[in-house]
PLY file of the C-alpha trace (Angstrom):
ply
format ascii 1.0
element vertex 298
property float x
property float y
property float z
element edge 297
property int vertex1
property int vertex2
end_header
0.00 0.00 0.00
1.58 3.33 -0.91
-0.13 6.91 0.11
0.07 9.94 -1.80
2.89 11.54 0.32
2.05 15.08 -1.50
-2.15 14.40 0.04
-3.21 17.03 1.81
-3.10 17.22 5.38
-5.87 18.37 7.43
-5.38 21.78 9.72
-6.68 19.60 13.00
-6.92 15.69 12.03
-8.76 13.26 13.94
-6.11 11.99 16.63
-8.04 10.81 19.61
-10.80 10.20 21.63
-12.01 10.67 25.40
-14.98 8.51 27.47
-15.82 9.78 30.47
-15.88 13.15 32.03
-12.13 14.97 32.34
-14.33 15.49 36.19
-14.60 11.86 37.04
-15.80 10.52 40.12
-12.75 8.27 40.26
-9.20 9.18 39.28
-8.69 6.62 37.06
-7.65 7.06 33.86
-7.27 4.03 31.13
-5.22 4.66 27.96
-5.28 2.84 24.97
-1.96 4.44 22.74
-1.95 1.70 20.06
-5.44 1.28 19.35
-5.93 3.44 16.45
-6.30 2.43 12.54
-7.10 5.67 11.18
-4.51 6.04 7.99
-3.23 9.62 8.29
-2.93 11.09 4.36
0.62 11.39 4.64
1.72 7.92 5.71
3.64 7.17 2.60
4.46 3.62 3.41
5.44 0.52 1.29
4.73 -2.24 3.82
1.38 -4.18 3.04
-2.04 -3.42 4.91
-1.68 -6.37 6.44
1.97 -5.64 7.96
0.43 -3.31 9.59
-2.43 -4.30 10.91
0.55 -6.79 13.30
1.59 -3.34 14.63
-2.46 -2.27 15.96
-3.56 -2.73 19.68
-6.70 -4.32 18.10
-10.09 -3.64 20.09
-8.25 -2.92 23.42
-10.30 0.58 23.19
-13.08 -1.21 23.29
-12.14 -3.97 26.17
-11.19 -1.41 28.33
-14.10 0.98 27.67
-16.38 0.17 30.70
-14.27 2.32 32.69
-16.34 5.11 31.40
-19.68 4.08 32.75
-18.02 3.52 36.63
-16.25 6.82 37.18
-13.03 6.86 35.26
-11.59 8.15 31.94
-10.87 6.61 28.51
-8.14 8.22 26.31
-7.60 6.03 23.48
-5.36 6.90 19.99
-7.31 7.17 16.23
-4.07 7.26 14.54
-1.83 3.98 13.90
1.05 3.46 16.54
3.12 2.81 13.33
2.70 6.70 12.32
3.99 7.95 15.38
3.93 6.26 18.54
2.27 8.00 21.57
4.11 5.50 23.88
7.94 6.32 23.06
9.95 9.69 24.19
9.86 11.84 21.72
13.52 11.97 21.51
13.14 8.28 20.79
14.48 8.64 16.86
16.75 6.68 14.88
18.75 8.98 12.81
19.03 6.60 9.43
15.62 7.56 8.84
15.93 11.10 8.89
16.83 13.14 5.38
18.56 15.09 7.07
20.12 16.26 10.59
17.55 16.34 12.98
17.27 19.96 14.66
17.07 18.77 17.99
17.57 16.36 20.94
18.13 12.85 19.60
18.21 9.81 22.52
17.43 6.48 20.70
16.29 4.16 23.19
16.12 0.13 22.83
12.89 0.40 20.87
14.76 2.01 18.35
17.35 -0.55 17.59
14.81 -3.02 17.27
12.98 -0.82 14.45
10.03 0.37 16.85
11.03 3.94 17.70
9.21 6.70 18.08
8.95 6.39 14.25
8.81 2.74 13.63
11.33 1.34 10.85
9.84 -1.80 10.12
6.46 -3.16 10.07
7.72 -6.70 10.90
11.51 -8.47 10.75
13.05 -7.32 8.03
10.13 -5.49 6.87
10.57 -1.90 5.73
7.31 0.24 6.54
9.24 2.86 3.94
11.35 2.91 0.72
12.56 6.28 1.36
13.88 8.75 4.21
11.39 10.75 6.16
12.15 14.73 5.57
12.43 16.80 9.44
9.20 18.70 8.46
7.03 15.54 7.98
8.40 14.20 11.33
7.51 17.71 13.21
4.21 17.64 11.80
3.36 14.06 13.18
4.76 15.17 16.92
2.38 18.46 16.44
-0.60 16.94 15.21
-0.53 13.77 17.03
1.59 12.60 19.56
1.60 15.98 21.67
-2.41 16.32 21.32
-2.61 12.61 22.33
0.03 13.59 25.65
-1.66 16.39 26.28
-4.90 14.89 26.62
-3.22 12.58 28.85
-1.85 14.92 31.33
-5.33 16.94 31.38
-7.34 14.02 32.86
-4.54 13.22 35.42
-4.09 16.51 36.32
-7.53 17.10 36.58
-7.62 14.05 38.56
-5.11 15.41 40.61
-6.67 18.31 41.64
-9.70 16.96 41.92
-8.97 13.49 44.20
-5.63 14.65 45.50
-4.23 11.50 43.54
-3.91 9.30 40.51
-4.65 5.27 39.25
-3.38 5.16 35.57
-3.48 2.20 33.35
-1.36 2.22 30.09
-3.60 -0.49 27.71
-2.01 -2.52 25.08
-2.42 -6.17 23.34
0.63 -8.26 22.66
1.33 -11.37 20.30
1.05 -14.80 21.59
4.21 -15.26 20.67
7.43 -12.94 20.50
8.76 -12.07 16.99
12.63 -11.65 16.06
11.86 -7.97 16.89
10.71 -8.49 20.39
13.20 -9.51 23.41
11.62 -12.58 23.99
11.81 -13.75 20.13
9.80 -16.99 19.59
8.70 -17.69 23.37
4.81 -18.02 24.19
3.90 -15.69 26.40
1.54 -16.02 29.17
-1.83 -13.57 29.61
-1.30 -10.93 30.96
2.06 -9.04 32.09
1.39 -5.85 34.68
4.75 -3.45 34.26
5.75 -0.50 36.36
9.36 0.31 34.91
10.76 -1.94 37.71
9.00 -0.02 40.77
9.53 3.41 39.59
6.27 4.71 38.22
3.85 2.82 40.42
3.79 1.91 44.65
4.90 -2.37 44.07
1.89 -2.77 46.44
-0.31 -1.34 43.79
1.78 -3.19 40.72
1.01 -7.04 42.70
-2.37 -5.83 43.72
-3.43 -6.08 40.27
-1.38 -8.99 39.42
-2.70 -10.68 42.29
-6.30 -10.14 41.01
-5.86 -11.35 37.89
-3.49 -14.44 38.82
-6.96 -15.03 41.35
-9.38 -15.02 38.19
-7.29 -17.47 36.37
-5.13 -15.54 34.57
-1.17 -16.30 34.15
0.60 -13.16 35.05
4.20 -11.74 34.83
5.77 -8.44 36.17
8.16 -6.25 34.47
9.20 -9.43 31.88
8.99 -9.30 28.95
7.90 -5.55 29.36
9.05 -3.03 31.77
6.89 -0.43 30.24
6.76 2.27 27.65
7.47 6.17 28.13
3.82 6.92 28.80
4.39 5.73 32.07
6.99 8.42 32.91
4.30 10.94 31.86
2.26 11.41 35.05
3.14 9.31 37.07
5.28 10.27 40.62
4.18 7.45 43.13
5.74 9.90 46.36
2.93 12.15 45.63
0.10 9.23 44.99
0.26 9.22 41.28
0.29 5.72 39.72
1.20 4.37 36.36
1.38 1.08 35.35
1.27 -0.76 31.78
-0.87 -3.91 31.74
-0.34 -5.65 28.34
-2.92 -8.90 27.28
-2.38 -11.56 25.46
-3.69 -11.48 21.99
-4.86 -14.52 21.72
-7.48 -14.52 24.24
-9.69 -12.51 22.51
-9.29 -12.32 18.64
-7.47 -14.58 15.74
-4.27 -13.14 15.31
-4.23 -14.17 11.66
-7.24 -12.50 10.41
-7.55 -9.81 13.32
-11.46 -10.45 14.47
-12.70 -11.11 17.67
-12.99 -14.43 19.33
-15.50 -16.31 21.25
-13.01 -15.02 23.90
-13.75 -11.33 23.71
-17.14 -10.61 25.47
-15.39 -12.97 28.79
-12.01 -10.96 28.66
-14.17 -7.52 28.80
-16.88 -9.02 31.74
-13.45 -9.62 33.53
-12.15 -6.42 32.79
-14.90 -4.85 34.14
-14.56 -7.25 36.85
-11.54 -5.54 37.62
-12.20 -2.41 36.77
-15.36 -2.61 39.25
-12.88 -4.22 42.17
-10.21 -1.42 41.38
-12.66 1.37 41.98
-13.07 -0.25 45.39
-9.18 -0.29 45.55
-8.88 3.55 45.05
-12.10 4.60 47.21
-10.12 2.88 50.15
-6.56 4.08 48.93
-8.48 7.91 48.91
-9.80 7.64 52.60
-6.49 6.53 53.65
-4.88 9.31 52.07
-7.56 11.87 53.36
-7.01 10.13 57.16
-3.41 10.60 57.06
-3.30 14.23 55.90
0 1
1 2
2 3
3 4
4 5
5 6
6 7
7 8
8 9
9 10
10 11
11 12
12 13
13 14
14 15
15 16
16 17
17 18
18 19
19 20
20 21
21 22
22 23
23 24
24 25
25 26
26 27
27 28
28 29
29 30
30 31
31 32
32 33
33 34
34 35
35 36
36 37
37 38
38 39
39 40
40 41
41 42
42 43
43 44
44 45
45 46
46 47
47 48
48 49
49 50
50 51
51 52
52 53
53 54
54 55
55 56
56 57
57 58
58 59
59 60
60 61
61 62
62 63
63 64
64 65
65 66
66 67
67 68
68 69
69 70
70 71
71 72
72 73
73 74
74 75
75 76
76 77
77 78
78 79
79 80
80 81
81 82
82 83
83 84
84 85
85 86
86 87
87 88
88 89
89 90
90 91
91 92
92 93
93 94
94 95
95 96
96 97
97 98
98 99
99 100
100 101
101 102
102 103
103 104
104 105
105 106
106 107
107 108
108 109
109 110
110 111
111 112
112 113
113 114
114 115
115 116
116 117
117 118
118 119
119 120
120 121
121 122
122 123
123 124
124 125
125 126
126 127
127 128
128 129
129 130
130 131
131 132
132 133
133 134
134 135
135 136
136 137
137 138
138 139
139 140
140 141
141 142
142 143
143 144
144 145
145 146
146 147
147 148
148 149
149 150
150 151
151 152
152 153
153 154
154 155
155 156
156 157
157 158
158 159
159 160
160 161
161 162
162 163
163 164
164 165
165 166
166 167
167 168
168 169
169 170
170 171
171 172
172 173
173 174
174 175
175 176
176 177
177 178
178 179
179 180
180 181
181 182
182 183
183 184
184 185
185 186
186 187
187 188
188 189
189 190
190 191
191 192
192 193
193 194
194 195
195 196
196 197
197 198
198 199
199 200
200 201
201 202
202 203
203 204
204 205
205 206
206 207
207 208
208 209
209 210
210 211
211 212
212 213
213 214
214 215
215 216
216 217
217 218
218 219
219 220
220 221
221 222
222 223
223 224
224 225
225 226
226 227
227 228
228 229
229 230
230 231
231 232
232 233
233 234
234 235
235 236
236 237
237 238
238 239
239 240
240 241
241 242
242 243
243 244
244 245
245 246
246 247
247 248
248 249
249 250
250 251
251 252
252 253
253 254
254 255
255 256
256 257
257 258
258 259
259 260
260 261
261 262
262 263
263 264
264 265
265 266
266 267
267 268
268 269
269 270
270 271
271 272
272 273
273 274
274 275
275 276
276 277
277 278
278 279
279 280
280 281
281 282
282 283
283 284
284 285
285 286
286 287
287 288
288 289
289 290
290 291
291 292
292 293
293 294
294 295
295 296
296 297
């Protein structure tokens, strides 16, 4: 599939979406970074549809949207994580791609040596997403139009939460395969359902982090923390656990809920979200208590 690179771009596109009032009752606050499909006119790519469809959070939006209807907030992406990735630092670049020098901070991170960067090299191993460099301007206008809206959205709910709540429960939603790939760290191991990450106790309390991995190891599930995934950037973004802000990353396992060759939904979908909301119903019970203990002790 190849784009029209010279397609006009519109002024304000369509980058996210919010469920839920920004004045919840409950300071939680689910985003879903990878769950977008919406082609932007400008992605000039060469990789097939298909190729890229591998790269989409599919329907974790929608698992996770019943935290709109018990208090909470919804931020989820409408543009494709393999346009510009909402979960990376935005000095998270790999120079190769670039036309030319890059006017600013570069600090590729591990991502990018893999090919998943804040602008993602390949769609797959050893599968290009482009045939060409990407021009400075073209970059700049993806951070502008996308990945700062989607960030700033971000930090408005929390620090409306915030200032609302005096605190912060944030959940960082994404779907992973059942199986690393050669561009994953765990290349060609299954993995198990669900894996809870805090950045290795830096972005979350560890009671909260094995609270929630406790839950779901209780409802059946098989849980890991911090491996294969530590976490992605969007954790750093609000979170500060001495001052009762939470973040933590909770990836699922793709194949408990759709048919990772054809990317529908499963007979497994409709129990994954009842258990969602399961937890999501539990975890508001979590922070109401967490709340009255922070209001006793201040």
């Amino acid at each position: 599939m190849t784009l029209n690179k010279n397609a006009p771009v519109p002024s304000k596109p369509l980058n996210h979406f919010v469920l839920g009032a920004l004045s919840a009752s409950l300071p939680i606050i689910i985003d879903s970074p990878h769950s977008g499909m919406v082609m932007p006119a400008d992605f000039d790519i060469v990789a097939p549809h298909q190729s890229i469809l591998t790269t989409w959070d599919a329907f974790v939006d929608e698992l996770w949207s019943g935290i709109a209807d018990r208090g909470g907030v919804l931020i989820a992406a409408n543009f494709p994580r393999a346009y510009i990735d909402a979960n990376r630092a935005v000095t998270d670049l790999d120079a190769e791609m670039l036309a030319e020098a890059w006017p600013g901070k570069i600090a590729p991170e591990k991502y990018t040596a893999r090919g998943m960067g804040l602008i993602r090299r390949y769609a797959l191993p050893g599968l290009p997403l482009y045939a060409r460099k990407l021009s400075v301007q073209e970059i700049q206008r993806r951070i502008e139009h996308y990945y700062l809206p989607y960030r700033a959205a971000l930090k408005l709910a929390a620090d409306q939460a915030v200032e609302k709540h005096g605190a912060l429960w944030h959940i960082d939603c994404h779907s992973m395969k059942s199986r690393g790939n050669a561009m994953n760290v765990d290349a060609g191991e299954a993995r198990v359902d669900m894996v809870i990450s805090d950045r290795r106790g830096t972005t979350a309390d560890s009671a909260f982090t094995r609270w929630v991995a406790q839950y779901f190891t209780a409802a059946g599930y098989t849980v890991q923390i911090n491996e294969p995934y530590q976490g992605g950037d969007l954790l750093c973004a609000v979170s500060d656990p001495a001052r009762n802000r939470q973040s933590i990353q909770i990836e699922v396992n793709r194949k408990l809920y759709m048919d990772e060759s054809d990317f529908s939904k499963n007979d497994g979908f409709s129990v994954l979200q009842q258990n969602l909301n399961a937890f999501l119903d539990a975890l508001g019970v979590y922070v109401k208590e967490r709340l009255a203990e922070i209001s006793h002790s201040s």
